[in-house]
BAFI-914147 format. One record per residue (C-alpha): x, y, z. Coordinates in steps of 0.1 Angstrom, whole numbers, padded with zeros to 4 digits, always signed. Layout:
N
XYZ;...
***
This chain:
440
+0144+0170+0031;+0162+0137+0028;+0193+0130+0050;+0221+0125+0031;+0235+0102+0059;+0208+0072+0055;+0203+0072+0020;+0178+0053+0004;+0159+0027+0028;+0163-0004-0004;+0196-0028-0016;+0203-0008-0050;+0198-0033-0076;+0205-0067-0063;+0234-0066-0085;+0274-0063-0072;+0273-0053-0039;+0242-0071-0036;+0230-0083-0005;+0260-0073+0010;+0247-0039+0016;+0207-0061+0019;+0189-0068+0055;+0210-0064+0085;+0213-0092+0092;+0224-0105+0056;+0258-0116+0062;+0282-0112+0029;+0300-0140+0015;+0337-0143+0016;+0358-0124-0009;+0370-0157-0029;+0340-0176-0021;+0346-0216-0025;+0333-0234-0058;+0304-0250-0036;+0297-0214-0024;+0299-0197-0059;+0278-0227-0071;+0248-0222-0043;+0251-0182-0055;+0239-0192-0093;+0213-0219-0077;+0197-0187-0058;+0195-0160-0082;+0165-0146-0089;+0157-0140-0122;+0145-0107-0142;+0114-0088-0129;+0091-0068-0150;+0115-0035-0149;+0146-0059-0162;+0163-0059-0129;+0191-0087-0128;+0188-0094-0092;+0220-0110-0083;+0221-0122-0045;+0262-0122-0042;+0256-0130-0006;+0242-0155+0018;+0212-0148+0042;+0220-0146+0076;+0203-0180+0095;+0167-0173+0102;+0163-0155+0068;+0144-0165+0037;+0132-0152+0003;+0100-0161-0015;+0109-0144-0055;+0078-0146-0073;+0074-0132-0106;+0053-0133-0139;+0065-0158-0164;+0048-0180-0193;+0043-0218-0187;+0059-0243-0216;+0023-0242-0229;+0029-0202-0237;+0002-0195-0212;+0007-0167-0185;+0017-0175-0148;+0042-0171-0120;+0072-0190-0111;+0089-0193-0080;+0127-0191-0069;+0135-0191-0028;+0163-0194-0007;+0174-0197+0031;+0209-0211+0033;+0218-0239+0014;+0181-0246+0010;+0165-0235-0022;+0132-0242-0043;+0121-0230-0078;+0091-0236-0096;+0086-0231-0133;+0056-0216-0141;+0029-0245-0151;-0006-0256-0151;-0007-0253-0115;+0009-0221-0108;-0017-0194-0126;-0030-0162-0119;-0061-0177-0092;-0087-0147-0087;-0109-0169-0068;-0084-0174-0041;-0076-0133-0040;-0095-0119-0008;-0102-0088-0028;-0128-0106-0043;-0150-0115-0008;-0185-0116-0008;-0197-0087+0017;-0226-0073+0000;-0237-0093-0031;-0208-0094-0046;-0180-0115-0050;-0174-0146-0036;-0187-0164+0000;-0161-0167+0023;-0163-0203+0029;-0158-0207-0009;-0129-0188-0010;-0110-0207+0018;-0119-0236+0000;-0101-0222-0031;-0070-0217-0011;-0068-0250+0001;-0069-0264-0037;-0042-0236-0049;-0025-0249-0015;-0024-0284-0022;-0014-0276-0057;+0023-0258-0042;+0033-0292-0024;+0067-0284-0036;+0069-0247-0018;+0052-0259+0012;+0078-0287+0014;+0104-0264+0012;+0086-0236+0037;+0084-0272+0061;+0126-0278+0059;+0136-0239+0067;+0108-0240+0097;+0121-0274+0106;+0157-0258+0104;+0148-0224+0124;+0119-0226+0144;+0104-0194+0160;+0132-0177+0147;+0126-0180+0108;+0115-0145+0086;+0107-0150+0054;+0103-0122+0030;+0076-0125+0004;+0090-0106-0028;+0062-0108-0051;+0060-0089-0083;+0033-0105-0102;+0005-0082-0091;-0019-0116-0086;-0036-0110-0054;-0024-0141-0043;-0026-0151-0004;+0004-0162+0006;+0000-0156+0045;-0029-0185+0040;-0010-0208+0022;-0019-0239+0041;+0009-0258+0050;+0009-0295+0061;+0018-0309+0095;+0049-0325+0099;+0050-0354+0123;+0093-0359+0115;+0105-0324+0134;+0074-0322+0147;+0059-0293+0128;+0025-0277+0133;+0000-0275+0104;-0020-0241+0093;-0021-0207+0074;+0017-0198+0066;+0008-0162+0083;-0001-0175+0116;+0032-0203+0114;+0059-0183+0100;+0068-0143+0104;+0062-0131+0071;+0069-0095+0057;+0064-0089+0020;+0081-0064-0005;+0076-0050-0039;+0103-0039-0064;+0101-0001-0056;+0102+0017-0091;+0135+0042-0084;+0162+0039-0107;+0184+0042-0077;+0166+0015-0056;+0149-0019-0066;+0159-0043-0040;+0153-0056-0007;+0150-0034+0022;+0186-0021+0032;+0178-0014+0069;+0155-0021+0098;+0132+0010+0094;+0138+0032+0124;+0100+0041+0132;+0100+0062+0163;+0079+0095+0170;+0045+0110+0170;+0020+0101+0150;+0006+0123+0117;-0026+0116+0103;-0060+0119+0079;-0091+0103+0086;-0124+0108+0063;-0151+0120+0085;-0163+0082+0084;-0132+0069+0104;-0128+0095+0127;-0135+0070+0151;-0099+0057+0146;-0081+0085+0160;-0086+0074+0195;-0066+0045+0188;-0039+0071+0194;-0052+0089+0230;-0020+0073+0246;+0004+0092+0223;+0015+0122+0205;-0004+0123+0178;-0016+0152+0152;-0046+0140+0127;-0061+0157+0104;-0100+0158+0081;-0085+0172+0052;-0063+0154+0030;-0044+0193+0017;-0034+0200+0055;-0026+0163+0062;-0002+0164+0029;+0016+0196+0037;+0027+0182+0074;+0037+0153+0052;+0060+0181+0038;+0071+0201+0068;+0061+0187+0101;+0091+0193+0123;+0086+0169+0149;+0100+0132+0144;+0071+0108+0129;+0070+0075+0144;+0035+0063+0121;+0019+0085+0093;-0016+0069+0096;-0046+0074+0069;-0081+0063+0073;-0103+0065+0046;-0118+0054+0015;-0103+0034-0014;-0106+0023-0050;-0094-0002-0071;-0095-0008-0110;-0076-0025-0138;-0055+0006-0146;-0030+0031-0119;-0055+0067-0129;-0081+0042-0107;-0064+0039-0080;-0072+0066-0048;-0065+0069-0014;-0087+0093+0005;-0103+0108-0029;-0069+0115-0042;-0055+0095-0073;-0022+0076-0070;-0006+0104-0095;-0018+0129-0076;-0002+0112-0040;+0030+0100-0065;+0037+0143-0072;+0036+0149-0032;+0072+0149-0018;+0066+0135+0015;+0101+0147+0028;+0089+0136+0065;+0093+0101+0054;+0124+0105+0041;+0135+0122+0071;+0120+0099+0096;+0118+0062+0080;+0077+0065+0095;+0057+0035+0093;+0025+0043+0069;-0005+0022+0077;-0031+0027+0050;-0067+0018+0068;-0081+0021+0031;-0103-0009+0013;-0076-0024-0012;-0046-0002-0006;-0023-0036-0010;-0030-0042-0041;-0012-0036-0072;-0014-0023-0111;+0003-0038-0138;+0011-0001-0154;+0022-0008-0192;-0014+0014-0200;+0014+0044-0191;+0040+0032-0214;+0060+0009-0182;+0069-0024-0175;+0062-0021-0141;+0036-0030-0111;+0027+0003-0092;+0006+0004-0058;+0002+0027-0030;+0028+0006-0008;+0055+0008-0039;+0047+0042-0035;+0054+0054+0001;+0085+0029+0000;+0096+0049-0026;+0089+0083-0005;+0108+0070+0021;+0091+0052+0047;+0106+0027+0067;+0076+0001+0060;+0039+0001+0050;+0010-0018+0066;-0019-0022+0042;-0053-0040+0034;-0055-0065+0001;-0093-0061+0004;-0123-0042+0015;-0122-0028+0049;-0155-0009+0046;-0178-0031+0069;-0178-0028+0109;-0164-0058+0111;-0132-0048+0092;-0127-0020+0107;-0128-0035+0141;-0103-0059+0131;-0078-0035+0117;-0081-0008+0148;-0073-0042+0172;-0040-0050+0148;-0030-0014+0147;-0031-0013+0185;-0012-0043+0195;+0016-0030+0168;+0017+0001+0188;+0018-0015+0224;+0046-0040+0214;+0073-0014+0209;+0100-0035+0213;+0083-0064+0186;+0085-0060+0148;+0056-0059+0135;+0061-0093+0117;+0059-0108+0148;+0030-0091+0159;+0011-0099+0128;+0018-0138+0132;+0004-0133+0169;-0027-0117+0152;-0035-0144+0131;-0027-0173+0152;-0057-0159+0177;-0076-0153+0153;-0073-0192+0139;-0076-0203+0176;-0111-0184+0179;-0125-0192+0147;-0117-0233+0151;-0101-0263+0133;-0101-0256+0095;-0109-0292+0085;-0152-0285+0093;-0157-0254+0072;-0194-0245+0071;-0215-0248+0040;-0227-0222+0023;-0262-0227+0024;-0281-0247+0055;-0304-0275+0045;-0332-0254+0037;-0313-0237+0012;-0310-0204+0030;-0273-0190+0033;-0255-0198+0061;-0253-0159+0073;-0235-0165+0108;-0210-0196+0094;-0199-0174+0059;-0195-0143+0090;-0170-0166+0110;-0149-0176+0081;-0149-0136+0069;-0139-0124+0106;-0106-0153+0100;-0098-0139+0066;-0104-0107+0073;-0074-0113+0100;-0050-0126+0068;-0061-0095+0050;-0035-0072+0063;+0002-0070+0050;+0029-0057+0060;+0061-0046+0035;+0092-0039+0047;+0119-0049+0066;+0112-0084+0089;+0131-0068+0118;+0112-0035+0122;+0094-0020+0149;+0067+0009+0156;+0081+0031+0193;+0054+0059+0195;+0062+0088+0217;+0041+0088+0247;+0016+0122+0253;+0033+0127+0289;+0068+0124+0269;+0055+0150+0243;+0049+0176+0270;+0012+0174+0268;-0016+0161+0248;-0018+0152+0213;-0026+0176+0188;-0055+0190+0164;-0065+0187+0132;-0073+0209+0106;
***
């Protein structure tokens, strides 16, 4: 049941119209544009992404707007990578793909060390500050737009390169000139991300602040049940089935505000390995999901590697499928999602606290909120320049200084995609007419 009124929620095909029709907030450039203008238009333009979308800007972001395009691309020695291409303004950076820019699975915080596996925590955050110190260019140009806009800057990271890489713990460098704070891009800087979302009509950047407003509609495996009272304060209908969850998905005549889902995950190297709550991502990709459509709802997947993303050319396409590409494409107004494992206590704790301050901040986008979450996060956990060592002197593993740096990461894990302006407003139980609602 979509509404033929809003149409689809992305820019279609940054090409033409462009970002004229982009980000509220995107302002569009004059008809007959100067030759300085038209110049800083073919300085910005992103190039190709895996599907062969010619994303042409064709219009200037509105000040306190940037975009990070990152995309898969072969260094001059031949050998795979990423460049980079971003823009704020007049103020633009690209970076070829190199020796330094490389797919970096050590840095990825889907590869923590929880129970045996994987990598300690201290080792990984030392990882990102080598990968860090290797983007001096990026982080320069992260340094002039915060310099330029302050508290006010929203950066949207487009990556398409399926990489795993942490952008919201990019460290940046202090700045004594404007007088700019060191630290974690994700606890500096309000940063949403997005995905090229695989619809032959769509393909761009969000085209509207998603209008998240209503109940609440959700599944949670008997393990999470827990979560539901997250949601005592408001209208809310859950669910311990995923086939009675789905068809409200369908039909649910009350506005959604947050479709919510807490559960198990899997990950592999191929998109038939990918499942939210024991169903595949074919299985979830044949659902309509007409509510979404309908009602723009926030989806927050509380699922161990929901975030993360498939290069699918196993199935014949030059494309990077994920469970956020996914319910973008259904419809909903943004996603909130893990780019790890969230199956310890610890994780879970973590994600309940962010999914609680999004909901009491009605009138905050949840970009902002996310920033917040981080920056306490970083003040609890301490100065970053003392990390601890993984193993004591007597060559046992530093159990409690590898748990601190996991609790910090663990508050960089979370991502939202969508638009940099959106908010979550959840209808109150007293303003539903009652209490919340069962499940089946």
């Amino acid at each position: 049941m979509s509404d033929p009124q809003r149409g689809p929620r992305r820019l279609p095909g940054v090409g033409g119209a462009g970002l004229r029709t982009a980000l509220p907030g995107l302002k569009a450039a004059a008809r007959r544009p100067a030759a300085s203008v038209r110049n800083l238009r073919r300085a910005q333009e992103p190039p190709a992404g895996l599907g062969g979308t010619d994303a042409r800007p064709g219009a200037r972001l509105e000040d306190g707007f940037a975009v990070l395009r990152v995309l898969r691309a072969d260094g001059a020695d031949g050998l795979p990578g990423y460049r980079l291409q971003g823009w704020c303004g007049d103020l633009s950076v690209n970076c070829a793909a190199g020796p330094t820019r490389r797919a970096a699975p050590a840095v990825s915080l889907a590869r923590l060390r929880q129970d045996g596996d994987g990598h300690y925590p201290s080792e990984v955050l030392r990882g990102i500050r080598l990968w860090s110190d290797n983007q001096r260019e990026l982080a320069h140009w992260i340094n002039r737009i915060r310099a330029r806009h302050g508290d006010g800057l929203r950066l949207v990271v487009w990556d398409d390169t399926g990489y795993d890489l942490p952008w919201e713990l990019l460290l940046l460098p202090e700045s004594t000139a404007p007088g700019l704070a060191g630290g974690p891009l994700g606890a500096l800087v309000a940063v949403a991300r997005w995905t090229t979302v695989r619809d032959l009509s769509q393909g761009g950047l969000p085209s509207e602040t998603g209008d998240c407003h209503g109940r609440v509609l959700g599944y949670l495996h008997r393990d999470m049940a827990d979560d539901g009272h997250l949601f005592t304060p408001y209208a809310h209908r859950f669910h311990g089935r995923m086939t009675p969850f789905l068809s409200d998905l369908d039909t649910e005549a009350d506005r959604t505000g947050l479709v919510y889902l807490g559960c198990h995950g899997t990950y592999g190297d191929a998109v038939p390995r990918l499942t939210l709550g024991d169903r595949t991502w074919a299985e979830l990709n044949g659902e309509p999901m007409s509510v979404l459509r309908r009602d723009g709802s926030l989806v927050c997947l509380n699922a161990c590697d929901s975030g993360r993303f498939v290069d699918n050319r196993a199935q014949g396409e030059e494309a990077m499928r994920g469970f956020a590409e996914l319910f973008l494409r259904k419809g909903a107004g943004g996603c909130i999602v893990s780019s790890g494992k969230v199956g310890d206590l610890e994780a879970r704790s973590m994600a309940r606290r962010l999914v609680r301050e999004v909901a009491e901040h009605p009138h905050r986008p949840v970009v902002r909120t996310l920033r917040d979450f981080r920056a306490r996060a970083l003040d609890e956990f301490g100065s970053l320049a003392a990390l601890p060592r993984v193993r004591n002197d007597d060559g046992q593993v530093d159990v409690v200084g590898q748990k601190r740096v996991l609790r910090l990461l663990y508050a960089f894990m979370f991502h939202y995609y969508g638009h940099p302006r959106t908010a979550l407003r959840l209808t109150a139980v007293d303003a539903a007419g009652g209490g919340g609602g069962g499940g089946r």
